[in-house]
mmCIF file as gemmi writes it, N, C-alpha and C atoms, coordinates in Angstrom:
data_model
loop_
_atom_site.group_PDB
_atom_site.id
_atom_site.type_symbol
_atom_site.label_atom_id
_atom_site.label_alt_id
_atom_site.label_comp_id
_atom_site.label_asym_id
_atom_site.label_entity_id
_atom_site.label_seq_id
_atom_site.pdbx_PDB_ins_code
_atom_site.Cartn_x
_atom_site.Cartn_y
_atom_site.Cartn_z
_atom_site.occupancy
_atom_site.B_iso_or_equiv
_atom_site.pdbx_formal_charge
_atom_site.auth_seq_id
_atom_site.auth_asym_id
_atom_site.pdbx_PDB_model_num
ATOM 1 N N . UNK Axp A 1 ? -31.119 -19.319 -17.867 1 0 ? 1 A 1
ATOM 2 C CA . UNK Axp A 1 ? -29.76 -19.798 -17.954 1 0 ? 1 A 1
ATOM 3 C C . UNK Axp A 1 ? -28.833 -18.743 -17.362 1 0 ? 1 A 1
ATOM 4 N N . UNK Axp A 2 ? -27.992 -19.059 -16.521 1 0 ? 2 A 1
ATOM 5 C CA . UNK Axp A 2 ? -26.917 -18.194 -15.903 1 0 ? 2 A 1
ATOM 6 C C . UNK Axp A 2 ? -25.368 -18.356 -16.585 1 0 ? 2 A 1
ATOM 7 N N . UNK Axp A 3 ? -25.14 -17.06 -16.432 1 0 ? 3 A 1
ATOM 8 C CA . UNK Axp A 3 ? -23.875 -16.673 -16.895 1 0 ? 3 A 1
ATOM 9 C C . UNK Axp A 3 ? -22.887 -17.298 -16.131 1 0 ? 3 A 1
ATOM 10 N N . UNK Axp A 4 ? -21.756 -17.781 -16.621 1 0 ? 4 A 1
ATOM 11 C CA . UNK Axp A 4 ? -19.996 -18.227 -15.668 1 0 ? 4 A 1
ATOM 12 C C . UNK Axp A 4 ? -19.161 -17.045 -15.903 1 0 ? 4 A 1
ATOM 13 N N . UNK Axp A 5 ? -18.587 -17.069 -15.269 1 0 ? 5 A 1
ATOM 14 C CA . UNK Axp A 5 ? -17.384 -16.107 -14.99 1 0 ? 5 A 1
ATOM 15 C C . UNK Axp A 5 ? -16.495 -15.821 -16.296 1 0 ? 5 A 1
ATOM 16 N N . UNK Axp A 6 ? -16.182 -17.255 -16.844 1 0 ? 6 A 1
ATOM 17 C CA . UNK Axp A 6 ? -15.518 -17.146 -18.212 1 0 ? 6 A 1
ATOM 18 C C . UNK Axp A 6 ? -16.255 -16.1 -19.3 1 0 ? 6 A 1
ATOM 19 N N . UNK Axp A 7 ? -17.293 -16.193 -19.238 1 0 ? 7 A 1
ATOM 20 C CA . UNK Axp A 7 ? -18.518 -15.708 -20.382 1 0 ? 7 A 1
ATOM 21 C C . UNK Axp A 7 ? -18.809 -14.296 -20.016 1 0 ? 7 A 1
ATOM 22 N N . UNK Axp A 8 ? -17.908 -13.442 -18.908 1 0 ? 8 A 1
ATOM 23 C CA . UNK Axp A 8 ? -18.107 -11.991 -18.601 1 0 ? 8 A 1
ATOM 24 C C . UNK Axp A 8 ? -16.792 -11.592 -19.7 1 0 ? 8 A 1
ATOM 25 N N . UNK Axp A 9 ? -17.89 -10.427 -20.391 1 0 ? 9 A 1
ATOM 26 C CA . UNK Axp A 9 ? -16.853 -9.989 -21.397 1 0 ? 9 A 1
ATOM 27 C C . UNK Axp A 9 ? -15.605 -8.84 -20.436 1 0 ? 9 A 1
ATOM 28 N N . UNK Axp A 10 ? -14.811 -9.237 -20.568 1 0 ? 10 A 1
ATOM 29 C CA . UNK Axp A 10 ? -13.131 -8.265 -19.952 1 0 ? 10 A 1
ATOM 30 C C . UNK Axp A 10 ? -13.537 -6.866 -20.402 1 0 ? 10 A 1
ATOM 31 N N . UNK Axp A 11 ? -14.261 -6.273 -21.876 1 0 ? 11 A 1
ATOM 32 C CA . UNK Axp A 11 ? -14.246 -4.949 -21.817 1 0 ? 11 A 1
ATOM 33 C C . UNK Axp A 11 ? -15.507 -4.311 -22.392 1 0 ? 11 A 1
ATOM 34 N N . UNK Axp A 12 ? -16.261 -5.286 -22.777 1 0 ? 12 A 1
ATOM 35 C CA . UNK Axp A 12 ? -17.82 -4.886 -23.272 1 0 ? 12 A 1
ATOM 36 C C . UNK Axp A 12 ? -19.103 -4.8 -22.627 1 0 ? 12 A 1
ATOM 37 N N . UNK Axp A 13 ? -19.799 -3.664 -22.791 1 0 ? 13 A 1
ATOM 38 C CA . UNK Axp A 13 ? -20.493 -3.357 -21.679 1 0 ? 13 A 1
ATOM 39 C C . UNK Axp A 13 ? -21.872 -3.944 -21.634 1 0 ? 13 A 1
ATOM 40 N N . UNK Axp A 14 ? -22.326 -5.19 -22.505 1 0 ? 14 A 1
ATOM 41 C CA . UNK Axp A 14 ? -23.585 -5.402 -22.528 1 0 ? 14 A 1
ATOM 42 C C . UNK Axp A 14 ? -24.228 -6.901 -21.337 1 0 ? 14 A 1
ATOM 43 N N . UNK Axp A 15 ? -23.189 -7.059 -20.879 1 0 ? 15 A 1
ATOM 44 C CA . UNK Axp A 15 ? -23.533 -7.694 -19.46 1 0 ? 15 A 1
ATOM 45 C C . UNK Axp A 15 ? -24.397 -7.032 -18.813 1 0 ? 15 A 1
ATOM 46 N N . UNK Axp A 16 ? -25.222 -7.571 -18.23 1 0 ? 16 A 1
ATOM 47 C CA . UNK Axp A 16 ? -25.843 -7.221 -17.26 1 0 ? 16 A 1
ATOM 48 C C . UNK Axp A 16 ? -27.392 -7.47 -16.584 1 0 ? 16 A 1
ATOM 49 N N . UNK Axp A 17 ? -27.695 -8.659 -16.795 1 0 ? 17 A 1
ATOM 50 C CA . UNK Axp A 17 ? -28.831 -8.992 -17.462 1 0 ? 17 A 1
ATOM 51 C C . UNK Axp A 17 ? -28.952 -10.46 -16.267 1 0 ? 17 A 1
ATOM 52 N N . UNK Axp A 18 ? -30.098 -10.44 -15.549 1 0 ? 18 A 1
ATOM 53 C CA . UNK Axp A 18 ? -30.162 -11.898 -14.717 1 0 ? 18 A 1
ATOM 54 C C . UNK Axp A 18 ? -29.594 -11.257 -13.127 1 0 ? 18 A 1
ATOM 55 N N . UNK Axp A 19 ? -29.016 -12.105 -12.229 1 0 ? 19 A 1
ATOM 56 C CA . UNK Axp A 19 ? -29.08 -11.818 -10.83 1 0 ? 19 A 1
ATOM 57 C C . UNK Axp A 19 ? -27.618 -11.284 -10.666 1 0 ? 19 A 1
ATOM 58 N N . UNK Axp A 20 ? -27.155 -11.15 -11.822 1 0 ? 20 A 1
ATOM 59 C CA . UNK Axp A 20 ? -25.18 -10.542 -11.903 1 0 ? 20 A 1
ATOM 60 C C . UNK Axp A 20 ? -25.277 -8.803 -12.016 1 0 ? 20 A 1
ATOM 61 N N . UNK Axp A 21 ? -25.196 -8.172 -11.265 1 0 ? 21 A 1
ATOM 62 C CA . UNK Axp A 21 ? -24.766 -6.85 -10.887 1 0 ? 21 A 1
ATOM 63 C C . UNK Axp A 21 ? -23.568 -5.747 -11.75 1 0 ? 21 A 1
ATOM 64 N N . UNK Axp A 22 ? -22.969 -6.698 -12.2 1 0 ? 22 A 1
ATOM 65 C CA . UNK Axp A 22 ? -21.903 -6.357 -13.259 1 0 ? 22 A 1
ATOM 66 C C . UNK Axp A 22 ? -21.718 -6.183 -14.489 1 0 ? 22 A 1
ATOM 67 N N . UNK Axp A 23 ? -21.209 -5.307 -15.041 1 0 ? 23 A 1
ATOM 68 C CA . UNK Axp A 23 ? -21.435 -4.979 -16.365 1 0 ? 23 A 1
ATOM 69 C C . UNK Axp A 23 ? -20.287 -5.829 -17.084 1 0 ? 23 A 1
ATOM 70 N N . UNK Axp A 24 ? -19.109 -5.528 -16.502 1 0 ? 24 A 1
ATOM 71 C CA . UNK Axp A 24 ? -17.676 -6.774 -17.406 1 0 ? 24 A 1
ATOM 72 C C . UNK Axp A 24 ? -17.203 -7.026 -15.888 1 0 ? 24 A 1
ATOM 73 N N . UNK Axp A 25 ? -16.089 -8.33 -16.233 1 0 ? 25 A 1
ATOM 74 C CA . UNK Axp A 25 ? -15.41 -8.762 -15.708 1 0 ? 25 A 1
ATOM 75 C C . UNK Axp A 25 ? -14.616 -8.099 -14.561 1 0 ? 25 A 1
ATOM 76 N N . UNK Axp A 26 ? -13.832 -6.926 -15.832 1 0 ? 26 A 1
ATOM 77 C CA . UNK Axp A 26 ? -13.142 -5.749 -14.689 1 0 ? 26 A 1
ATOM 78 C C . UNK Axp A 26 ? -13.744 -5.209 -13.431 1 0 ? 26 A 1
ATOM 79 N N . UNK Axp A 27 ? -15.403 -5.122 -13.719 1 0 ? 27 A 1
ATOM 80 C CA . UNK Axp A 27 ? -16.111 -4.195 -12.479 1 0 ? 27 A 1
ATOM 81 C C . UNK Axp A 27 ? -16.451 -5.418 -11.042 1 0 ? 27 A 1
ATOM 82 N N . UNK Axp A 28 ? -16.583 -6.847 -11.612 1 0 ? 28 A 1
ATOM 83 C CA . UNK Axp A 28 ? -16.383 -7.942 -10.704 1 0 ? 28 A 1
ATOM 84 C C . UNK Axp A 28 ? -15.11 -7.733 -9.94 1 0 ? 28 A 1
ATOM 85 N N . UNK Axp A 29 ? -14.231 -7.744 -10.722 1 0 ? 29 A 1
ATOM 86 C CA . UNK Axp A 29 ? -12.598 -8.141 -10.166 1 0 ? 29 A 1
ATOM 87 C C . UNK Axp A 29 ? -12.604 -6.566 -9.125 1 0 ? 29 A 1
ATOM 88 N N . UNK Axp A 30 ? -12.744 -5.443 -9.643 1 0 ? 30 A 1
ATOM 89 C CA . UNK Axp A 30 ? -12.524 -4.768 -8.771 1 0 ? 30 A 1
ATOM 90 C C . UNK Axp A 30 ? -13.328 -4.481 -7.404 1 0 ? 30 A 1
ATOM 91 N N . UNK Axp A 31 ? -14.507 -5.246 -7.968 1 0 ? 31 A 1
ATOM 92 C CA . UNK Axp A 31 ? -15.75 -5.592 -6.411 1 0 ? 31 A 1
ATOM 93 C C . UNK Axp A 31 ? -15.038 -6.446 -5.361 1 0 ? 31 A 1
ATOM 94 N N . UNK Axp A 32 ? -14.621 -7.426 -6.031 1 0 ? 32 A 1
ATOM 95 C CA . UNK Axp A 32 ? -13.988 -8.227 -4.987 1 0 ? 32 A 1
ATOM 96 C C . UNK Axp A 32 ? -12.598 -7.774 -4.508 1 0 ? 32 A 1
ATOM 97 N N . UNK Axp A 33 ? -12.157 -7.436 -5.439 1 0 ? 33 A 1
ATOM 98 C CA . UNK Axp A 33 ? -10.341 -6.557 -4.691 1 0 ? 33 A 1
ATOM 99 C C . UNK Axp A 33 ? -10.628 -5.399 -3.202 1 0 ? 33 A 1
ATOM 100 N N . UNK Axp A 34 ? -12.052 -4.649 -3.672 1 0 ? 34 A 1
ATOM 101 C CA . UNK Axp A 34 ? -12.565 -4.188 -2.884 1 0 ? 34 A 1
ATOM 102 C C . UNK Axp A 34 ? -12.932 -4.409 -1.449 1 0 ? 34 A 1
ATOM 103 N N . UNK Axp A 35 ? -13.851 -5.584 -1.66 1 0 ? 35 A 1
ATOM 104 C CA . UNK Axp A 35 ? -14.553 -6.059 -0.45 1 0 ? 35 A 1
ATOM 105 C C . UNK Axp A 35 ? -13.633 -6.901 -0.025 1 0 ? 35 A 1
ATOM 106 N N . UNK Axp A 36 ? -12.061 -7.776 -0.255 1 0 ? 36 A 1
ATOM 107 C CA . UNK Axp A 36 ? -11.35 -8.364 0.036 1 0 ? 36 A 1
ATOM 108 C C . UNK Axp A 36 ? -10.502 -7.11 0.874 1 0 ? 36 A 1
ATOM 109 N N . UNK Axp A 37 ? -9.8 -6.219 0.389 1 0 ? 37 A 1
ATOM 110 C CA . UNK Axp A 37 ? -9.324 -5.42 0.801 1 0 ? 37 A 1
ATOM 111 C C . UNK Axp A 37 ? -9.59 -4.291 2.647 1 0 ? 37 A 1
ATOM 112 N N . UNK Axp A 38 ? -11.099 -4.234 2.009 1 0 ? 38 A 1
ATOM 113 C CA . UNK Axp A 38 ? -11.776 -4.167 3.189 1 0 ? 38 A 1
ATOM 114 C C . UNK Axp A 38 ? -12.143 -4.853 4.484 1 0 ? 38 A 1
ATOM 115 N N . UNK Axp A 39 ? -11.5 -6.308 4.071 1 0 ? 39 A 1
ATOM 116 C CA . UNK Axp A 39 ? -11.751 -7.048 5.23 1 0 ? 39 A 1
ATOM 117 C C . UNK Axp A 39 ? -12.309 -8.239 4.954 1 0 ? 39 A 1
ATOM 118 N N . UNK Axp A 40 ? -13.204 -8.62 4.026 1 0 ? 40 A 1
ATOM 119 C CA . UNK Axp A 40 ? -13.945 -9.887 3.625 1 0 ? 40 A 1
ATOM 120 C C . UNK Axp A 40 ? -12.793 -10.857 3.457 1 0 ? 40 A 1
ATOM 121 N N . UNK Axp A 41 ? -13.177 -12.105 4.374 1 0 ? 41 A 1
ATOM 122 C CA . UNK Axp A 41 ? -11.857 -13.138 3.547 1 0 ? 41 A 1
ATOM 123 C C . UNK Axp A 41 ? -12.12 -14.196 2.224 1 0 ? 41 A 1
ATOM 124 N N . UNK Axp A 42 ? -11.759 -14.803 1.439 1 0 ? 42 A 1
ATOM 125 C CA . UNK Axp A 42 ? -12.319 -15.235 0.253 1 0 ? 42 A 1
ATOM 126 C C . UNK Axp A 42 ? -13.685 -16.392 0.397 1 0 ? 42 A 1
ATOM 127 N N . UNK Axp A 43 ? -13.517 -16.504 1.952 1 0 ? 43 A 1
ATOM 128 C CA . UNK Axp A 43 ? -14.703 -17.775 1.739 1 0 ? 43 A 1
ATOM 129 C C . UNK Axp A 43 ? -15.95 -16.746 1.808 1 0 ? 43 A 1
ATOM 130 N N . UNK Axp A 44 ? -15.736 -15.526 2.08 1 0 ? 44 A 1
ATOM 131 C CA . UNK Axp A 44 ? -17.057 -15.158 2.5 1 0 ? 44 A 1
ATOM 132 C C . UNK Axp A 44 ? -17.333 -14.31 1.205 1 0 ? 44 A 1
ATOM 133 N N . UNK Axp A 45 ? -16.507 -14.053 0.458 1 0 ? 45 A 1
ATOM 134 C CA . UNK Axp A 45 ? -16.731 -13.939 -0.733 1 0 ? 45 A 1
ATOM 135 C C . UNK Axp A 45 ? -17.542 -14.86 -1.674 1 0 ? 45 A 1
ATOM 136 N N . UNK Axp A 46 ? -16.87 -16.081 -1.706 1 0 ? 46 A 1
ATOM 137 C CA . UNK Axp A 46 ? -17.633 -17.015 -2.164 1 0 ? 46 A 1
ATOM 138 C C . UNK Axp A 46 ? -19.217 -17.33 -2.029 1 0 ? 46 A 1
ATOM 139 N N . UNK Axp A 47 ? -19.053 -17.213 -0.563 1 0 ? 47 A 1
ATOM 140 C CA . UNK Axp A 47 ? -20.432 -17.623 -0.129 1 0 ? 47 A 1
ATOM 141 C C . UNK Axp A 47 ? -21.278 -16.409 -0.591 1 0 ? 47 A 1
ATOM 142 N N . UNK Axp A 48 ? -21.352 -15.184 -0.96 1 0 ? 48 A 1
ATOM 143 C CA . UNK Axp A 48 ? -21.716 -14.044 -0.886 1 0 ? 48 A 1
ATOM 144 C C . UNK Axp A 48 ? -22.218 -13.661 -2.677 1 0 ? 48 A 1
ATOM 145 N N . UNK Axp A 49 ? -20.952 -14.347 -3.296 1 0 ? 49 A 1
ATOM 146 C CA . UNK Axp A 49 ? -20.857 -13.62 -4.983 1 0 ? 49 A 1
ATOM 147 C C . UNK Axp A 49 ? -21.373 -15.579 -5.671 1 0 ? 49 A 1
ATOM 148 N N . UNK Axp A 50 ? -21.653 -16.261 -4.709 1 0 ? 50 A 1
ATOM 149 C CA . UNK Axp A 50 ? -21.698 -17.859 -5.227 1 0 ? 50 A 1
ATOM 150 C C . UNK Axp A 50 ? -20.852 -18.17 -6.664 1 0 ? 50 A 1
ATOM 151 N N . UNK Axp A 51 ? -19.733 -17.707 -6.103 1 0 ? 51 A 1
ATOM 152 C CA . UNK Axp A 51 ? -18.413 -17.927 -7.025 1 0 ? 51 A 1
ATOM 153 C C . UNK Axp A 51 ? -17.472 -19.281 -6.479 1 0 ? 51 A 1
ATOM 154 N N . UNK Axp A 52 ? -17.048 -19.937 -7.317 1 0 ? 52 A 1
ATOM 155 C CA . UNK Axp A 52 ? -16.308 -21.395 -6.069 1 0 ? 52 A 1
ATOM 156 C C . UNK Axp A 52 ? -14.525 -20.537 -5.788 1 0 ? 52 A 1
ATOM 157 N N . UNK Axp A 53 ? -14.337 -20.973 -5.015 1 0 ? 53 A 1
ATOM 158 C CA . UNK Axp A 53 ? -12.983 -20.534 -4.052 1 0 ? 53 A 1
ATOM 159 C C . UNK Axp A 53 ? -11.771 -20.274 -5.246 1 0 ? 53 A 1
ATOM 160 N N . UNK Axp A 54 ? -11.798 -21.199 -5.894 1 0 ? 54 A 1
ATOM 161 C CA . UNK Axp A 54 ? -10.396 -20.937 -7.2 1 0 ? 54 A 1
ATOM 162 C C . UNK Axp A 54 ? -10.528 -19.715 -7.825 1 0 ? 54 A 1
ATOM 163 N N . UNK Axp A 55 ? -11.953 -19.646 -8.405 1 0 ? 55 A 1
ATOM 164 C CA . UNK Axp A 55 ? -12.434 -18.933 -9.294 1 0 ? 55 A 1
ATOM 165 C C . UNK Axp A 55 ? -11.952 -17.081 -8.477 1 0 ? 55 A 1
ATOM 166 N N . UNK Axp A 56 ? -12.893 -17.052 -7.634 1 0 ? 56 A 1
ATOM 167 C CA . UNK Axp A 56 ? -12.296 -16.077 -6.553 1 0 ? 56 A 1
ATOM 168 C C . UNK Axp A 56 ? -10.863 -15.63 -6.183 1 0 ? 56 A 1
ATOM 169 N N . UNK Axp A 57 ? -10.228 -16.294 -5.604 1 0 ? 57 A 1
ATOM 170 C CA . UNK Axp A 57 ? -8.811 -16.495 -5.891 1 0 ? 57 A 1
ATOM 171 C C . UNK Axp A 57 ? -8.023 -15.94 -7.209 1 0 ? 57 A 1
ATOM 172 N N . UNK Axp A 58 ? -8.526 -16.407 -8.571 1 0 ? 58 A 1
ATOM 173 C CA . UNK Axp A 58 ? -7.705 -16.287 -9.35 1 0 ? 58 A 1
ATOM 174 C C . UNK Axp A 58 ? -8.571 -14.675 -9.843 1 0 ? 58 A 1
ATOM 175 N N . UNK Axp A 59 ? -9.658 -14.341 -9.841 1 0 ? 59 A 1
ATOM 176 C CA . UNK Axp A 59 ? -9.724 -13.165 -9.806 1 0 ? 59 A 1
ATOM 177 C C . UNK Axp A 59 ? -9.219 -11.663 -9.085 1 0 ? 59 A 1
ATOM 178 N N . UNK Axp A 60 ? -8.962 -12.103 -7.684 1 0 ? 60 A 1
ATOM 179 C CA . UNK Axp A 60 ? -8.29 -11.493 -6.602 1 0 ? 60 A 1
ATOM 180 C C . UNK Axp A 60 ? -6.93 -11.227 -7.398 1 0 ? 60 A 1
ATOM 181 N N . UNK Axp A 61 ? -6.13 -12.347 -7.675 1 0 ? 61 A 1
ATOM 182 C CA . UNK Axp A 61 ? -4.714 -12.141 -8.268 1 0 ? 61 A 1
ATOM 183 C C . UNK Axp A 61 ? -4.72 -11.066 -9.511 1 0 ? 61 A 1
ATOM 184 N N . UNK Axp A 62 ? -5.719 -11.298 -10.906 1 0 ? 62 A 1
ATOM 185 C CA . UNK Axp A 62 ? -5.966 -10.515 -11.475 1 0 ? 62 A 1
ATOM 186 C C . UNK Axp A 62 ? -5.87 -9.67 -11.686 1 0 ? 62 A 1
ATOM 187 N N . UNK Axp A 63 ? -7.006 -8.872 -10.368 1 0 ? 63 A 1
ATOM 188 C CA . UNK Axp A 63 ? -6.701 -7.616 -9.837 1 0 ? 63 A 1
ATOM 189 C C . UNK Axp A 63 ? -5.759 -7.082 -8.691 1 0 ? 63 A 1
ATOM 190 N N . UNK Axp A 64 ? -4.896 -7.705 -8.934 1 0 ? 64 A 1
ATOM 191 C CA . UNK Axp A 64 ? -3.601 -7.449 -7.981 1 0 ? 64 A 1
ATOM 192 C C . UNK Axp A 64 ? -3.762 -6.88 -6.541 1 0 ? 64 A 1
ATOM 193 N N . UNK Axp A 65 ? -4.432 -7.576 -6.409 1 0 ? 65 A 1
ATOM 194 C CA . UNK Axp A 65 ? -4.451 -8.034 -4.606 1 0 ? 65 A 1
ATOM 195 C C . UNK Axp A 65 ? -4.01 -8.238 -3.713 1 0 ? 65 A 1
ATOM 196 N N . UNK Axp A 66 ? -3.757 -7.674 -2.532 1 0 ? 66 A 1
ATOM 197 C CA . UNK Axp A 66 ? -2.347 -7.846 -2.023 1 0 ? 66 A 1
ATOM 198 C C . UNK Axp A 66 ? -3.034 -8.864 -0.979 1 0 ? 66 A 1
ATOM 199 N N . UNK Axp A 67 ? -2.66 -10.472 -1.148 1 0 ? 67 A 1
ATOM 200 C CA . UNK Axp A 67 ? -3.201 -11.455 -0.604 1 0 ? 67 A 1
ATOM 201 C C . UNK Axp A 67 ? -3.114 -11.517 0.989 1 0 ? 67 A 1
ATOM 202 N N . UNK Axp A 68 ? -3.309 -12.013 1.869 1 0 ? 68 A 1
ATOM 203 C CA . UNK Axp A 68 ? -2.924 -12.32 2.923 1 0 ? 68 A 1
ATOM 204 C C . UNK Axp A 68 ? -2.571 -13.389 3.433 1 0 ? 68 A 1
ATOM 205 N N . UNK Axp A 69 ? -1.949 -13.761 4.168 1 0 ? 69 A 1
ATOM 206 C CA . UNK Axp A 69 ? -1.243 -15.5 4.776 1 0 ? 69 A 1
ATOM 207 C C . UNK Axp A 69 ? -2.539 -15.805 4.996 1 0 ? 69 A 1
ATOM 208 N N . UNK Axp A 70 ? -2.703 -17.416 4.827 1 0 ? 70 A 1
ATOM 209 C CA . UNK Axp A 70 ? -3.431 -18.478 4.958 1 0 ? 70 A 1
ATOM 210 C C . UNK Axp A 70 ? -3.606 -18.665 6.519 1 0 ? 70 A 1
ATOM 211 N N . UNK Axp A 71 ? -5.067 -18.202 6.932 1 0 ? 71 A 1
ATOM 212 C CA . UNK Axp A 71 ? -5.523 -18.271 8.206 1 0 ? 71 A 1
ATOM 213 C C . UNK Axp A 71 ? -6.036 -16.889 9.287 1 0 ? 71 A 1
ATOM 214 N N . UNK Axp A 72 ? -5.104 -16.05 8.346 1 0 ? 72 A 1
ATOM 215 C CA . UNK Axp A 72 ? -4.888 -14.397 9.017 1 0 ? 72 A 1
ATOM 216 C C . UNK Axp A 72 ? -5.518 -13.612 8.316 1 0 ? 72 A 1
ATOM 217 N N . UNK Axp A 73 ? -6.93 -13.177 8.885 1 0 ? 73 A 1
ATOM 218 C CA . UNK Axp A 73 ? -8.327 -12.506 7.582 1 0 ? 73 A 1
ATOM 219 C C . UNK Axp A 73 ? -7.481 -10.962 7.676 1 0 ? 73 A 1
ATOM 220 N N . UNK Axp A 74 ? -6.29 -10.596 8.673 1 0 ? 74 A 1
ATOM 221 C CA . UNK Axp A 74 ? -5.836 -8.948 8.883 1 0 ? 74 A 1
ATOM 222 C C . UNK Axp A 74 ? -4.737 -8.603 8.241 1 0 ? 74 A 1
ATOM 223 N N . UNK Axp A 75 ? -3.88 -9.329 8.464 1 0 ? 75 A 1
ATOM 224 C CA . UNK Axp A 75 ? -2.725 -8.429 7.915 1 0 ? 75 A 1
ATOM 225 C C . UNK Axp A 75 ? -2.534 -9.151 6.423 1 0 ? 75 A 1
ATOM 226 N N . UNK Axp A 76 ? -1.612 -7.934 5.152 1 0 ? 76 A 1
ATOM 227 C CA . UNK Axp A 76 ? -1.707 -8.424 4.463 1 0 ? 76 A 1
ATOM 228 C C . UNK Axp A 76 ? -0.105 -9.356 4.198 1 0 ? 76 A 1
ATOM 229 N N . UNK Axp A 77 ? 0.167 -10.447 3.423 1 0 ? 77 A 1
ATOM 230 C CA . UNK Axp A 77 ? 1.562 -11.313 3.481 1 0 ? 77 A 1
ATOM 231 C C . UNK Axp A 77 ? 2.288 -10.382 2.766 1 0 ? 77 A 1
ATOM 232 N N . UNK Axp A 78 ? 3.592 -10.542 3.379 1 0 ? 78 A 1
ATOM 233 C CA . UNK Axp A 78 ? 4.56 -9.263 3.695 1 0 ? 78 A 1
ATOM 234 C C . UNK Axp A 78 ? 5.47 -10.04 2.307 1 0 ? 78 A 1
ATOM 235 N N . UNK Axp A 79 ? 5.175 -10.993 1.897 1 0 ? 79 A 1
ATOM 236 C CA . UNK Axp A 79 ? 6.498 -11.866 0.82 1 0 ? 79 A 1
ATOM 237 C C . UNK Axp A 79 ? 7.241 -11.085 -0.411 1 0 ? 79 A 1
């Protein structure tokens, strides 16, 4: 049985168990703020962490992400 995203504990460390790499939530969110930051755009995230697009998304925000305009994988939105 696999873990959802909801069911990663935010600050307890006994995650970790099955094909998930992560110990809590926080160390996800900051993987992806990471590899977003670096250049990955969210679909390839998705395809990569087999997370669905919202889910991704609303983790990105989370971790305060500085998003980019819709279409443009480079610069980040200036709003």
């Amino acid at each position: 049985m696999s873990t959802t995203i909801s069911q990663l504990p935010r600050e307890a460390p006994e995650f970790g168990h099955g094909y998930w790499p992560f110990e809590t939530r926080a160390e996800l969110v900051a993987d992806l703020v990471e590899s977003y930051h670096a250049g990955a755009s969210i679909r390839e995230l998705v395809a990569s962490r087999g997370i669905c697009f919202g889910t991704v998304q609303n983790l990105l925000r989370e971790g305060e992400a500085v998003m980019r305009p819709r279409g443009d994988t480079r610069r980040p939105n200036r709003d």
